[in-house]
C-alpha positions as CSV (number, residue, x, y, z in Angstrom):
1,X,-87.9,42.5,7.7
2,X,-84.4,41.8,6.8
3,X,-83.7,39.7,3.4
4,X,-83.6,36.6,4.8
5,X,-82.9,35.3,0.7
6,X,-79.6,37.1,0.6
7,X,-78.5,35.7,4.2
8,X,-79.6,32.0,3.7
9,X,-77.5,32.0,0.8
10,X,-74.8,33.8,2.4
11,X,-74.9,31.1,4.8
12,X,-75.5,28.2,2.9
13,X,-71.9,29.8,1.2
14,X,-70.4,30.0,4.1
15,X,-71.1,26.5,5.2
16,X,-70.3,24.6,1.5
17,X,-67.5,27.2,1.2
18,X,-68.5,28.7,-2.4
19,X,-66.2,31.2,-3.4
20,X,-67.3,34.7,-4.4
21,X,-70.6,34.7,-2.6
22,X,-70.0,36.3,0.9
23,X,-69.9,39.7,-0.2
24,X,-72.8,42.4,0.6
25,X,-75.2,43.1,-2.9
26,X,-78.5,44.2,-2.3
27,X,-79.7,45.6,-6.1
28,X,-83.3,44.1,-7.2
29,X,-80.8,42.8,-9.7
30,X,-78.2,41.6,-7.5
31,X,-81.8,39.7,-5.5
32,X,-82.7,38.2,-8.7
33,X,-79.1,36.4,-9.7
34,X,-78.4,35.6,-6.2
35,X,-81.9,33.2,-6.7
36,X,-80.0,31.5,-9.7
37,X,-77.3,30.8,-7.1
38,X,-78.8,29.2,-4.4
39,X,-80.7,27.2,-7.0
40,X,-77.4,26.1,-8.3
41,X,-76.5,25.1,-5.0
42,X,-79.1,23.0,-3.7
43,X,-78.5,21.2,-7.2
44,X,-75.1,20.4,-6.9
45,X,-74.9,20.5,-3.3
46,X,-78.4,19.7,-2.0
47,X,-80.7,20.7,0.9
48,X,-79.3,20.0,4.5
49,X,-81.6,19.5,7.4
50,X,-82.3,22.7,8.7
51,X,-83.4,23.7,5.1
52,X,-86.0,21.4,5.0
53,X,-87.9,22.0,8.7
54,X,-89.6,24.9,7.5
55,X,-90.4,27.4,4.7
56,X,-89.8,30.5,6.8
57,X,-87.1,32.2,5.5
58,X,-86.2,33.8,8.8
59,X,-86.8,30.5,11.0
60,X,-84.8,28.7,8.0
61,X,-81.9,31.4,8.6
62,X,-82.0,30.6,12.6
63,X,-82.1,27.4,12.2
64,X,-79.5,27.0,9.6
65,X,-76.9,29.7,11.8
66,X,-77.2,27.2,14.9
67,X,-75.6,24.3,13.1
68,X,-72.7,22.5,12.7
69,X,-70.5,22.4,9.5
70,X,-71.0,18.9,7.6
71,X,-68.2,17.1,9.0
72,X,-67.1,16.4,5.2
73,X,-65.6,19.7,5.6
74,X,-64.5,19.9,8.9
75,X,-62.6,16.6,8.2
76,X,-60.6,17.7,5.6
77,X,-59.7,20.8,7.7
78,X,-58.1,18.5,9.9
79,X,-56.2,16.1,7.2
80,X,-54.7,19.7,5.7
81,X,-53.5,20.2,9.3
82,X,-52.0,16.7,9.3
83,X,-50.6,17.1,6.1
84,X,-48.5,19.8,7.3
85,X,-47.9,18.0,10.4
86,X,-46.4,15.1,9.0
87,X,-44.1,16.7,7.6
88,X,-43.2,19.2,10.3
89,X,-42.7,15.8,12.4
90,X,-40.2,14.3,9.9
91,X,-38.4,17.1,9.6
92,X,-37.5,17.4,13.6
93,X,-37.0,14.1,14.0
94,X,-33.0,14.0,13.9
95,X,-33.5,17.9,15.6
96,X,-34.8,17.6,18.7
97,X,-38.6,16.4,19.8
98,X,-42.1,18.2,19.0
99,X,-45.2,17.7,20.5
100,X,-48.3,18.6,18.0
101,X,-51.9,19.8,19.0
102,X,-54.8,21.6,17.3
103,X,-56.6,24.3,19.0
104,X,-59.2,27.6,17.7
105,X,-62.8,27.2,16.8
106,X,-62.4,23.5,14.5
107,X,-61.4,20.8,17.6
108,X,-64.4,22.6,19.4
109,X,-67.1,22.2,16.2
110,X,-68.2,25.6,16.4
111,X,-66.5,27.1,12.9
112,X,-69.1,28.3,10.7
113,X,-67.1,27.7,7.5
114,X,-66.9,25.3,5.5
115,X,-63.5,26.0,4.4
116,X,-62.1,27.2,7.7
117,X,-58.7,28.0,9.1
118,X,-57.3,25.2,11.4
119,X,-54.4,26.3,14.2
120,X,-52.0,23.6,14.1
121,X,-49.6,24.3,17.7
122,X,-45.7,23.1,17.6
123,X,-44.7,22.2,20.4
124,X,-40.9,22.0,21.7
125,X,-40.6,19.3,24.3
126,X,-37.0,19.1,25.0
127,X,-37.7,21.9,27.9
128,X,-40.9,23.0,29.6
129,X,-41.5,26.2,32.0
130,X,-43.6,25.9,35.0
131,X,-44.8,27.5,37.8
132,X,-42.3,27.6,40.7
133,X,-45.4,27.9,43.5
134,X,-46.9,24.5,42.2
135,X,-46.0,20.8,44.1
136,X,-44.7,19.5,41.2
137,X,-41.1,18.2,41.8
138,X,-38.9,20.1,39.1
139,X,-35.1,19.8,37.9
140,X,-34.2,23.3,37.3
141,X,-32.2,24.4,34.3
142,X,-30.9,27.9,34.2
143,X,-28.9,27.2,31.1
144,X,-31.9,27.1,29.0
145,X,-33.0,30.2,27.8
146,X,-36.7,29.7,26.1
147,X,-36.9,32.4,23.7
148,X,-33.8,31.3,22.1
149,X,-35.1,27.8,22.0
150,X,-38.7,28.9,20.8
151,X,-36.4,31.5,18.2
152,X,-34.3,28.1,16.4
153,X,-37.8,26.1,16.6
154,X,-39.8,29.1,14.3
155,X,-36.7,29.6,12.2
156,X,-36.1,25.7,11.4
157,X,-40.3,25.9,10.5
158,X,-39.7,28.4,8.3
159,X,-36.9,27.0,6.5
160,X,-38.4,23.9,6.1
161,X,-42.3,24.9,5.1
162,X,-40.7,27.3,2.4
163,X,-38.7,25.0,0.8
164,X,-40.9,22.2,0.5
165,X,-43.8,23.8,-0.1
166,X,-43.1,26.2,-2.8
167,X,-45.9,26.3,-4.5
168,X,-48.0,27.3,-1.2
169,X,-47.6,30.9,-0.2
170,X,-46.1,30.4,3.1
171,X,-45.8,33.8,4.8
172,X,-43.6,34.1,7.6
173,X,-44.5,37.9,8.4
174,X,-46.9,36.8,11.2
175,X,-45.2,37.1,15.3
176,X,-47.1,34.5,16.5
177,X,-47.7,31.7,13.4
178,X,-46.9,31.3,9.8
179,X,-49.5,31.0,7.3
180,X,-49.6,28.7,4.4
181,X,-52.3,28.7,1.9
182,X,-53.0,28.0,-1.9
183,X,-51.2,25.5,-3.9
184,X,-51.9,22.0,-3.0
185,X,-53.4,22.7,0.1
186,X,-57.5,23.1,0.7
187,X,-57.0,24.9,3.8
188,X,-54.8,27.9,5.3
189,X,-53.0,26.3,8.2
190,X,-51.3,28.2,10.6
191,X,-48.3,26.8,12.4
192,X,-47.7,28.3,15.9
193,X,-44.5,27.7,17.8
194,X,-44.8,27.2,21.2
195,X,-44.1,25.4,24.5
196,X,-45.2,24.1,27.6
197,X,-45.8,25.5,31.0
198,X,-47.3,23.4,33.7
199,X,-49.2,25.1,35.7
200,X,-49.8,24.8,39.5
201,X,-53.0,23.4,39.0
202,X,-51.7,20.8,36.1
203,X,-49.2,20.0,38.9
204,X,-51.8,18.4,41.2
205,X,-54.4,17.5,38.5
206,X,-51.9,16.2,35.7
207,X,-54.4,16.4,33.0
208,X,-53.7,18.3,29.9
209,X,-56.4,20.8,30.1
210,X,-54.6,22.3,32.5
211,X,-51.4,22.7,31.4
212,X,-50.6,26.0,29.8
213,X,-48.5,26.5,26.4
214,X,-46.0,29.9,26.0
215,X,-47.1,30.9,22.6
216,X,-43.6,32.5,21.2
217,X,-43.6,36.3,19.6
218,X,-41.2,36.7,16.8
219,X,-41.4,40.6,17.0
220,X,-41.0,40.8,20.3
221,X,-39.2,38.1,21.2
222,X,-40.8,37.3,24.2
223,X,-43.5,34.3,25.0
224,X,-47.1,35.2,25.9
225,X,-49.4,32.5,28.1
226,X,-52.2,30.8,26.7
227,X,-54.7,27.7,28.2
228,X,-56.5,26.5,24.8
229,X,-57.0,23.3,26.4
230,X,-58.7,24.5,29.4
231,X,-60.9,26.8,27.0
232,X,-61.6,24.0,25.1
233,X,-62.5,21.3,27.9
234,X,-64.8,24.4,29.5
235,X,-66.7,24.7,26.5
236,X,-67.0,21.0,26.0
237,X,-68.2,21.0,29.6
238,X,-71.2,23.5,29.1
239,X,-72.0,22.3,25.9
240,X,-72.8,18.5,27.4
241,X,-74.8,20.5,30.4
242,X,-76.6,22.1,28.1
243,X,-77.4,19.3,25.3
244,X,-75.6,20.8,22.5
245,X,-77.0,24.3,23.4
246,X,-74.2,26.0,24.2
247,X,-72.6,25.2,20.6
248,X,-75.3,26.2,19.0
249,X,-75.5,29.7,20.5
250,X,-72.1,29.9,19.7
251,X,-72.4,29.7,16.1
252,X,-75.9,31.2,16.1
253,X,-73.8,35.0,17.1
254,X,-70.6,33.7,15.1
255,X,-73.4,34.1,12.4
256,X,-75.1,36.9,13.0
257,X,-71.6,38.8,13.0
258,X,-70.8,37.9,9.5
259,X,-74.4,38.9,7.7
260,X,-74.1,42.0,9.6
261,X,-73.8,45.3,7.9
262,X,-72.2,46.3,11.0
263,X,-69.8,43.5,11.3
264,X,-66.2,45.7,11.2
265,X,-67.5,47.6,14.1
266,X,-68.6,44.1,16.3
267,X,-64.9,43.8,17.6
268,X,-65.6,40.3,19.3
269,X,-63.5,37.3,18.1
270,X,-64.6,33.6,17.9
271,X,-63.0,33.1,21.2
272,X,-65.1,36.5,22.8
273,X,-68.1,35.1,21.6
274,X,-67.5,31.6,23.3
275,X,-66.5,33.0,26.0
276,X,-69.7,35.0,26.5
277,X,-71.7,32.2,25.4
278,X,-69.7,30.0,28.3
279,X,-71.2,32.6,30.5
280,X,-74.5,32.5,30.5
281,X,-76.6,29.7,32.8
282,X,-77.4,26.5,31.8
283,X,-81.4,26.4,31.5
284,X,-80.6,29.5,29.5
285,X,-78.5,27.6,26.7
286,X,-80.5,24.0,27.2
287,X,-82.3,22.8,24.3
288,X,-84.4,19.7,23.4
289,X,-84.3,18.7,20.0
290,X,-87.2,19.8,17.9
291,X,-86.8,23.6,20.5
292,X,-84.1,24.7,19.6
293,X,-85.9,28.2,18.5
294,X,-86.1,28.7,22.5
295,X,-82.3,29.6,22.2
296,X,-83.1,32.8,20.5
297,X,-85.5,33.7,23.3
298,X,-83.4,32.5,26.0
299,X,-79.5,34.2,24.2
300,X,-81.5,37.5,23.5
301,X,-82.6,38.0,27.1
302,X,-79.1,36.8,28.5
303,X,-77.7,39.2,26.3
304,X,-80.3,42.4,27.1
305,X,-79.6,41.5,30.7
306,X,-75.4,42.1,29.9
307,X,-76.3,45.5,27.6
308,X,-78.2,47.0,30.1
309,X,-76.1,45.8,33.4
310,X,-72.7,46.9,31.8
311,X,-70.8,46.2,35.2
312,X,-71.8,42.8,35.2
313,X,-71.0,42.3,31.1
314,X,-67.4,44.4,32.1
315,X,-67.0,41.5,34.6
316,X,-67.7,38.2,32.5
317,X,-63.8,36.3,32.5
318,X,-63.1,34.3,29.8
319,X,-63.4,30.3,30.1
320,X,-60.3,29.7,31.0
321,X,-59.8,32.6,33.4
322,X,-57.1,34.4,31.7
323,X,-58.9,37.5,31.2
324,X,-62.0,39.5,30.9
325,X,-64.4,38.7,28.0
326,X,-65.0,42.4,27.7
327,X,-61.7,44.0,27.7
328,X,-62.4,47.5,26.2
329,X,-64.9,50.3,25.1
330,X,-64.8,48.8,21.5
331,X,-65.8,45.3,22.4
332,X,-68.7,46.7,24.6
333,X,-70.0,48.5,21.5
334,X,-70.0,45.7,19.4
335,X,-72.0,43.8,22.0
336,X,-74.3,46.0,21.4
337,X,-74.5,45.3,17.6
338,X,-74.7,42.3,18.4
339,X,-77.5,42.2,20.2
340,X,-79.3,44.3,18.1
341,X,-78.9,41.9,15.1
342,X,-80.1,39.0,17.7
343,X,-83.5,40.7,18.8
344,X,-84.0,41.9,15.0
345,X,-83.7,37.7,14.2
346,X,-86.0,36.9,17.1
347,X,-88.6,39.9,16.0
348,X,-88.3,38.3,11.9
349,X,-88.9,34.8,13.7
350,X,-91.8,35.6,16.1
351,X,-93.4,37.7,13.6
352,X,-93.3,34.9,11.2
353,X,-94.7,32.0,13.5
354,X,-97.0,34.9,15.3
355,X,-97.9,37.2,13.2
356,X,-100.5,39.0,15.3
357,X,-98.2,39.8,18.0
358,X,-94.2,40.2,17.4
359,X,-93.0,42.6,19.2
360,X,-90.2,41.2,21.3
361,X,-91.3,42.8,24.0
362,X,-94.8,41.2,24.7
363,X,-95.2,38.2,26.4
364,X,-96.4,36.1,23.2
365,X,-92.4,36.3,22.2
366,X,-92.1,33.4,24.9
367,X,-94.1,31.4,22.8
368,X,-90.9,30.2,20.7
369,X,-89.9,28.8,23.7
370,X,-93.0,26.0,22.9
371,X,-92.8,26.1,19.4
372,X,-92.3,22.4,17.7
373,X,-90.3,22.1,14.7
374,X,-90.0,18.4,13.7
C-alpha cells in the first residue's frame, strides 16, 4: 500500500498552501518529520471535514482529493485578480474600453490549491470579430486590423503593470499573458489580452457562454480561438446533473496527478482532465452525500473502459467542442498513469473497508458503491 501519511499531508499542503511541503521525500527520516508537520498543521490550521469521517488513511486521502478548496482561499484568489483589475480598468479608462472576465480552473471551484493561479482575461471592446455565416446583423469595418489592436492593448498592459507594480515580478516573456507574482500580491495573476468573437450560435442565442474570445499571441502575432465560457457553463451543467459529482471527480484525478511519482509523464492539463471528466455519463459521476466513495468505483471503470477502447478515448471532444480531449500519443500514455494511480487508490480503499477481499477485480469492489460514511 502506498503512504497514504506522506500524501494526506501533501494534500492538506496543497489545500492550506504551506510552502516547502509538496516535494517527494520518502526516508524513514523524512516519514518521521513529515509527522511533526502535519501535527503542526492541524494545530495551527485545524482538521477539515473530510479529516474527520474516518481514520483510514487511504479513505481519508480519497476523501480529502474530492473536495473543494476552503473558500477562504479561493476568495482571496479572486480579490488578487481584482486588485489587478482595478487598476487595469483605471488605467484604460481615457484609452479606449475593456471588458474583464475570469476564466481557468478557480470560477469553476475545481483548483486544488489553496494558493492557486487565477486567469484574469482583458478584453478590448472597441471592436469585435464574428462569424460572417451567423444571422447576426453586422457593420463591417475593414479598417480595423485586430492584431494591431490586440498588439497596443498587451503593450499599454505592460507598460502600466511594470511601472506600478515594481516590486511584483511582472514578466512580460509569456505570448499569450503576463505574469505577476511576489511583492504585495498573494497570488500570481495572469493577465491575458484578448477579444471578442461572436459566434454563429451566440448570434441566435445571445448568451455569453457562447460567445468566443481571440486570445492574442505576442510571438506570433496572430489570435487563436477559445470558448472558456462555454467550457465553463458545460461543466457547471454536468456538475448540477450529477449533484456535485462531476467536480469532485475532477479534483479527485487533478489529485492523483500531483502525488504521482509519475506526474511529468501524465501530460493531461486541468482543462484535459475536465474535459474527460465532462465525458463520462451521469449515473457514473452522481453521488449522494455520505457515497461519495462510489465515485472511485464508478471513475475507475469509466476510465478502464477509455484505456482499453482507445478509439473511443481518441474520440472524446472537449466540453466546448473545440477539440479532441486526447490529442496525441503523449496524452494517451498519461491516461494510462492515470488510471493506474486511480485503481491503486480504489485497491488501498477497498482493501481497507474489505479487507478479506480487495482485489479490484472481484465483485466485493462494488461494495463502495454501498458504503456509508457519515
Amino acid at each position: 500500500m502506498a503512504n497514504y501519511g506522506l500524501k494526506l499531508l501533501r494534500l492538506k499542503a496543497r489545500r492550506i498552501g504551506a510552502p516547502g511541503i509538496d516535494v517527494p521525500l520518502q526516508s524513514q527520516t523524512t516519514v518521521r518529520a513529515y509527522s511533526q508537520i502535519a501535527e503542526m498543521l492541524a494545530e495551527n490550521f485545524g482538521l477539515e471535514s473530510y479529516e474527520q469521517r474516518t481514520n483510514f488513511s487511504s479513505t481519508k486521502y480519497a476523501l480529502g482529493a474530492m473536495q473543494a478548496v476552503d473558500n477562504t482561499y479561493t476568495e482571496k484568489s479572486v480579490s488578487e485578480g481584482d486588485r489587478i483589475k482595478a487598476h487595469l480598468a483605471k488605467h484604460f479608462g481615457s484609452l479606449f474600453p475593456v471588458e474583464f472576465r475570469y476564466q481557468g480552473s478557480v470560477p469553476l471551484n475545481i483548483h486544488i490549491e489553496g494558493v492557486s493561479d487565477i486567469d484574469l482575461l482583458i478584453l478590448r471592446n472597441d471592436f469585435k470579430t464574428y462569424d460572417p455565416t451567423g444571422p447576426g446583423q453586422y457593420v463591417p469595418a475593414p479598417e480595423i486590423n485586430p492584431c494591431q489592436r490586440l498588439n497596443e492593448l498587451r503593450r499599454e498592459c505592460e507598460e502600466t503593470l511594470t511601472s506600478r507594480y515594481h516590486a511584483t515580478d511582472v514578466d512580460c516573456s509569456g505570448n499569450k499573458s503576463i505574469a505577476l507574482s511576489g511583492g504585495s500580491l498573494a497570488r500570481k495573476i495572469d493577465v491575458v489580452p484578448a477579444h471578442w468573437y461572436d459566434s454563429d450560435t451566440h448570434q441566435v442565442s445571445f448568451l455569453e457562454r457562447d460567445r468566443g474570445i481571440a486570445i492574442y499571441n505576442k510571438g506570433a502575432q496572430r489570435t487563436e480561438m477559445n470558448y472558456p465560457f462555454l467550457h465553463i457553463a458545460k461543466i457547471e451543467e454536468k456538475n448540477q446533473l450529477t449533484n456535485e459529482g462531476a467536480k469532485y471527480a475532477i479534483r479527485l484525478l487533478k489529485n492523483l496527478k500531483a502525488d504521482s511519482p509519475n506526474k511529468s509523464s501524465i501530460l493531461l492539463s486541468s482543462y484535459d482532465i475536465a474535459g474527460l471528466v465532462w465525458n463520462a455519463p451521469v449515473n457514473i459521476l452522481s453521488v449522494t452525500t455520505g457515497f461519495e466513495l462510489a465515485i472511485l468505483t464508478n471513475l475507475t471503470n469509466f476510465l478502464t473502459d477509455m484505456v482499453n477502447n482507445t478509439d473511443i478515448a481518441l474520440s472524446l471532444k472537449t466540453p466546448d467542442g473545440s477539440r479532441n480531449v486526447i490529442d496525441s500519443n503523449e496524452k494517451l500514455h498519461g491516461l494510462r498513469y492515470l488510471h493506474n494511480e486511480l485503481v491503486t487508490l480504489l485497491n488501498d480503499v477497498t482493501e481497507e473497508l474489505y479487507p478479506s477481499t480487495s482485489s479490484f477485480f472481484s465483485s466485493s469492489n462494488m461494495g463502495l458503491e454501498n458504503y456509508y460514511l457519515p
